[in-house]
N, C-alpha and C positions, 0 to 999 in steps of 0.2 A: 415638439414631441416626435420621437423618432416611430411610432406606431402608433394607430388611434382607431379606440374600441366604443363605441358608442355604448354599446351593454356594459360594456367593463366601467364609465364614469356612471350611467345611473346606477348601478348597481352601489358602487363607491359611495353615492351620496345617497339612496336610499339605506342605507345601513350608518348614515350619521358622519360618517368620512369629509372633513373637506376639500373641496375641487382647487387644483392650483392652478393658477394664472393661462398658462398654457394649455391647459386641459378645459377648460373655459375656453379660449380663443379656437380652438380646433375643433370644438363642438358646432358653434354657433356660424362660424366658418363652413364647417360640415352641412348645416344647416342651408347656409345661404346658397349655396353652388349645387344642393341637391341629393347631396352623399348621406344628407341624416334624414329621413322623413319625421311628416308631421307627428306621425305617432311617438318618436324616440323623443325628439324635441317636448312634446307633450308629456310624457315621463316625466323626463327629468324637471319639467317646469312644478309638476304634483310632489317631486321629491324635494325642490327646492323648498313648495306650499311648507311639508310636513317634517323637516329637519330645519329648517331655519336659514339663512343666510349669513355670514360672518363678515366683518367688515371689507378684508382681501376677496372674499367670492363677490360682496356686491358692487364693490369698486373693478373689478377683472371682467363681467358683466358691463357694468360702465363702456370700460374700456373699448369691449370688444364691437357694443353698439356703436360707438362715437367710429372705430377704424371701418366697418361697414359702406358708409358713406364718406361725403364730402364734408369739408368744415369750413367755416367763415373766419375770415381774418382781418380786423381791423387794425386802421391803423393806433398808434401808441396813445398819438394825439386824443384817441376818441374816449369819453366816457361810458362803456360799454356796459349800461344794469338790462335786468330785463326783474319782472315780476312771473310767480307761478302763481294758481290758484288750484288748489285739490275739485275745486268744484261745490256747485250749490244753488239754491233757488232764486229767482231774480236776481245773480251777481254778473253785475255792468260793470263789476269793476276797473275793467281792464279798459271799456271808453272812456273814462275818465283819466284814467292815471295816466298813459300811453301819451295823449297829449300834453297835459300837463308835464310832465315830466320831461318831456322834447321841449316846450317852451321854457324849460329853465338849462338846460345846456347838457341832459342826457340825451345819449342815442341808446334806442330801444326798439331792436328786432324781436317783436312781440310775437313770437310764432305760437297761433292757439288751435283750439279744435271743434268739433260739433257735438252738439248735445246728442244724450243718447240717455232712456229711461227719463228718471226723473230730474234731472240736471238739463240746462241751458246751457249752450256754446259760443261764445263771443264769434266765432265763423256764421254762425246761421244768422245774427243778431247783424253783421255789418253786411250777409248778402241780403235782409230787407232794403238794404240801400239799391234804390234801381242802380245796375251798369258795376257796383262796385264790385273790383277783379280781386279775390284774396289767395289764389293758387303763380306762386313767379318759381321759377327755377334759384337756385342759391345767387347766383351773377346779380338776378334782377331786385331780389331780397335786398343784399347789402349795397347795391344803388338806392334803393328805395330809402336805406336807413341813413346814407352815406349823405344824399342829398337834401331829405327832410329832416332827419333827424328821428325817426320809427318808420316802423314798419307795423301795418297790421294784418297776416298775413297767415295761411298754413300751412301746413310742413311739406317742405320740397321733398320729390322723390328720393333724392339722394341725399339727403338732410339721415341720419343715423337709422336706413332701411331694415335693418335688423328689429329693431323695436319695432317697427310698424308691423313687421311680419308674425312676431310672438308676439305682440300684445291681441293681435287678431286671435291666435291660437288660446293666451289667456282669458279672453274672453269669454270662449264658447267651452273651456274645461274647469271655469270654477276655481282659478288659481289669479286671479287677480290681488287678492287681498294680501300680500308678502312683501311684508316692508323690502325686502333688497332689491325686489322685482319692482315695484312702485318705484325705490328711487333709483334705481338705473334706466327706468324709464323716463323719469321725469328730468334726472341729472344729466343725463345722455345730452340731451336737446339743446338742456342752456349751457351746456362748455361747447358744443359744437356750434352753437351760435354764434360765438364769440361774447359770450356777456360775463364779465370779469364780477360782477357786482349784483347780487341775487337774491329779493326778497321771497318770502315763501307766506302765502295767504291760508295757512293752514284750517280747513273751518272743522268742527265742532256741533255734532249737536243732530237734532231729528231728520236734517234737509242736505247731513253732510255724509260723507263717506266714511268720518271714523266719529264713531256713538263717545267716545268720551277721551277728557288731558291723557288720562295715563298711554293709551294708544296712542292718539297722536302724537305725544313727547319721545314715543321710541324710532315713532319715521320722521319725526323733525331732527329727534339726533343723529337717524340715517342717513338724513338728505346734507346734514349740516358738517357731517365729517366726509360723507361721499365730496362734496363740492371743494371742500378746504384740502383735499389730496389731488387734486386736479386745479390747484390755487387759485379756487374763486372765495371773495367772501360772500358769505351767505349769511341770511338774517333770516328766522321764524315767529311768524304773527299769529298766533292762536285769536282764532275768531267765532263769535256765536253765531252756529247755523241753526237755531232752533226755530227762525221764522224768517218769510222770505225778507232777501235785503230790498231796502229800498220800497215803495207800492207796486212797481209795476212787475208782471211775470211773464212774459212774453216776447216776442224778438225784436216785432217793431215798438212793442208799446217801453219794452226796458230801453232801446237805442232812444226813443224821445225823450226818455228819461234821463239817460245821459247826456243830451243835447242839453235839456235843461239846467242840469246843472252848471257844465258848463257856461251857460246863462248867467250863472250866479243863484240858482233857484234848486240851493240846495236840500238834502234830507237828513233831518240829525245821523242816522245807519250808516248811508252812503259816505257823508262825509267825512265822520269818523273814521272811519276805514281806508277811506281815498285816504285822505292824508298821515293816516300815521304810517302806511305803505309807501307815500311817496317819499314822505320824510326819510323813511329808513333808507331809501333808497339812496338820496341824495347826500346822507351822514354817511355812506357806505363811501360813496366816491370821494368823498375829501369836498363836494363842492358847498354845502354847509352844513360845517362839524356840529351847531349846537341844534337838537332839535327846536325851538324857538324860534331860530331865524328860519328855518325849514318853512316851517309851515305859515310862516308870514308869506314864502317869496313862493308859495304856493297861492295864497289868497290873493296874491298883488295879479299871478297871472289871470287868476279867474276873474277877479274883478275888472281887470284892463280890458278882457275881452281876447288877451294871445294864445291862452288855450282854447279856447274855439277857434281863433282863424289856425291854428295850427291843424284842428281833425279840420276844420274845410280844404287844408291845403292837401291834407294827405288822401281826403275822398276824391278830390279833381284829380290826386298822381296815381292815384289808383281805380280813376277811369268811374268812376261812383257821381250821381246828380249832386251836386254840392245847394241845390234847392231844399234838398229834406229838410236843411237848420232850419228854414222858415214854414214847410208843409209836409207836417210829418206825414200826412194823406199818403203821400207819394210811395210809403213803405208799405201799403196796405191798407184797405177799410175792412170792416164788418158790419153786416146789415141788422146784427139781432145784439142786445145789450140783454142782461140777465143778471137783476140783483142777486148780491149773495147774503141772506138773513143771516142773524143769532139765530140758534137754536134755543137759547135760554137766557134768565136774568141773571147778573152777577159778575165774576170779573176774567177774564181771559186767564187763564193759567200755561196752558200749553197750546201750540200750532205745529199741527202734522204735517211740515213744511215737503216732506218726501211722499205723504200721498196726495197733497196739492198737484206736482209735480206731475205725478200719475193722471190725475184727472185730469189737466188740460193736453195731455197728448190723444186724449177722445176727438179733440175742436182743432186737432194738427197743430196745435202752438210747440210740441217737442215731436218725439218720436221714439219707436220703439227695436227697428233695424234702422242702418245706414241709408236704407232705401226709400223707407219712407218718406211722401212729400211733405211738406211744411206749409201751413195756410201762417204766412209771417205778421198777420195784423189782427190774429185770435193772439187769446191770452185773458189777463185778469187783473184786475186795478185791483189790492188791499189793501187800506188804513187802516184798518187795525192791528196794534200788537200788545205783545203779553203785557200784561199789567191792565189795559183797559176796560174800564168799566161798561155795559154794553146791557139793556133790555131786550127782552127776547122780540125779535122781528124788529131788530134794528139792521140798518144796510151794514154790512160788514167791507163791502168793495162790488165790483159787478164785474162778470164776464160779459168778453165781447168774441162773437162767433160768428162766421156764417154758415154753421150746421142748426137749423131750427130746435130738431128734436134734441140736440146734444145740448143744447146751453142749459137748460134748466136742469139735467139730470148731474152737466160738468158743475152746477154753483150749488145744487144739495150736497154732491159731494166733496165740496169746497168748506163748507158750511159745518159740513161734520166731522174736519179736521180742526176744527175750533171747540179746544176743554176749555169748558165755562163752568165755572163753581161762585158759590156765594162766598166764601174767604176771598179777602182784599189780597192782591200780589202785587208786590215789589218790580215795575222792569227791570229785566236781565241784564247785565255788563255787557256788552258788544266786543271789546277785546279782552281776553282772557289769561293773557298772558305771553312771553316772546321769551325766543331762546337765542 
């Protein structure tokens, strides 16, 4: 652009116009060096919210995030997938898959984040591990992946620094929810990772980010054609968030969880899930095309015990106790335990898996700023889910705390996220459908 008006593009796109390519990269550019302030940027991010984003503006977005920073570059040789997740209650998935997945012959620079509200953070979930380091510069990232085979890790400074800057701003103005803004933020990450092969854990549902298919099918088509212009393949798993995955909800108590499994001491939810994600992942790379042999040479590693010595090998390179697999203690205890009753006879219908969420950041298991500390050995054990039949002052799961007064008020309102009606229900699908 031979001139550049900052008023002159919000203006353009608050009045429905859209932004071309260059006029995007001079913006955001503007942005970065100090020429556009917070408030212009914030503009245009509300006019993005309320006209839309088109395919060209969210992919020029893309663009401009990924040229911001550094990028990773693998070699040819390398099976480069990685896995997203939108986020949701109790999802471990990412300890799971991450090894798994390096044991069968992917490399995966797992770059994830911290919980914030009612969602959990795969970052907060592996610093319960005493000593475990998850912040390396890009150099040390693709050593990490180069040598083990993953990385479990958060985003380098110079890792696509634009996004990190506006998503801050999206934040705190209410403009987070815009499919082009979602996937140039999430798309940004994994092509500058280097990961050619890209499953998308899309969830669904009370505990997740988007309330129902029709919305998520319009940012799984965003993310799916965002990624395929920038020649990654990408695959979309619509998943049920209507109740937390897995029992555990918590940082240390979901990473025992995931050890477990690992163990072989699987969860019908979690496994589900694990493997049809790893599988897609694996069908993506060419390394097996039929999903059936997928998910055999998935059970081969779990059962042999090489997905576990894989996360012990990457907790030791990444400076973390490799004792947690036998004492999970080491991540955290709590002094006070606190049943959480039925409130009534009859059969589980619905689980307010998003104000679960809320209540255990009372007992520090999440958080509600960045700044907030983390007590990483609160949390809450559930067995129960929809469909089950349950008496009123039956145990439903127990929170575990060392705030006294908080336990008992954190598991009544654990307790009254549980719709219990006398009609018999059916368990929910867990997967929902894939694009």
């Amino acid at each position: 652009m031979s001139s550049f008006n900052p008023v002159e593009l919000i203006l353009k796109k608050r009045d429905g116009k859209s932004l071309a390519a260059d006029e995007i990269a001079a913006f955001i550019d503007g942005f970065m060096v100090g020429n556009v302030p917070d408030y212009q940027m914030s503009a245009l991010l509300m006019a993005c919210y309320f006209q839309g984003m088109n395919p060209a503006e969210t992919a020029a977005f893309t663009q401009s995030y990924i040229d911001s920073g550094e990028r990773m570059h693998f070699a040819d040789s390398l099976l480069v997938a990685d896995k997203h997740s939108t986020g949701g209650v109790g999802d471990k998935i990412s300890l799971m898959l991450a090894p798994i997945a390096a044991a069968l012959g992917l490399s995966v620079p797992m770059i994830s984040g911290r919980g914030l509200g009612h969602t959990g953070g795969t970052l907060d979930k592996l610093e319960a591990i005493p000593g475990f380091k998850t912040q390396y510069d890009i150099a040390g990232i693709q050593k990490l992946v180069e040598q083990h085979g993953y990385a479990l890790v958060g985003q380098s400074d110079t890792l696509v620094p634009a996004d990190k800057r506006i998503y801050a701003l999206r934040d705190v103005t209410a403009t987070v929810e815009c499919p082009g803004l979602i996937t140039a933020s999430i798309m940004s990450k994994k092509i500058a990772e280097g990961a050619r092969h890209l499953v998308i854990d899309l969830k669904i549902g009370s505990g997740a980010f988007m309330p129902n298919l029709r919305r998520a099918t319009e940012l799984a088509e965003s993310l799916k054609r965002t990624g395929e212009s920038f020649g990654q393949k990408v695959r979309v798993v619509f998943t049920n968030m209507n109740s937390p995955l897995g029992h555990a909800v918590g940082n240390a108590l979901e990473t025992a969880e995931a050890i477990e499994y690992l163990k072989g001491n699987t969860l019908p939810d979690t496994q589900a899930i694990t493997e049809r994600l790893v599988a897609r992942m694996l069908q993506s790379s060419g390394l097996f095309p039929q999903e059936a042999d997928a998910i055999a040479a998935i059970r081969e590693v779990v059962a042999s015990g090489k997905a576990l010595q894989k996360l012990e090998e990457i907790i030791i390179a990444q400076e973390g106790n490799p004792k947690v697999i036998e004492d999970y203690s080491l991540m955290g205890t709590t002094q006070y335990q606190q049943p959480v009753l039925a409130p009534a006879s009859g059969y589980i219908h619905t689980i307010d898996s998003r104000a679960i969420g809320y209540a255990l950041v009372r007992i520090k298991a999440g958080r509600m700023k960045m700044s907030d500390r983390l007590d990483y050995g609160a949390g809450t054990i559930l067995t129960a889910k929809i469909g089950d039949p349950v008496q009123a002052g039956d145990t439903l799961g127990t929170v575990y705390a060392n705030d006294a007064a908080e336990a008992p008020k954190v598991a009544a309102m654990i307790a009254s996220a549980y719709g219990i009606t006398e009609l018999e229900k059916a368990p929910e699908e867990l997967i929902l459908g894939e694009l």
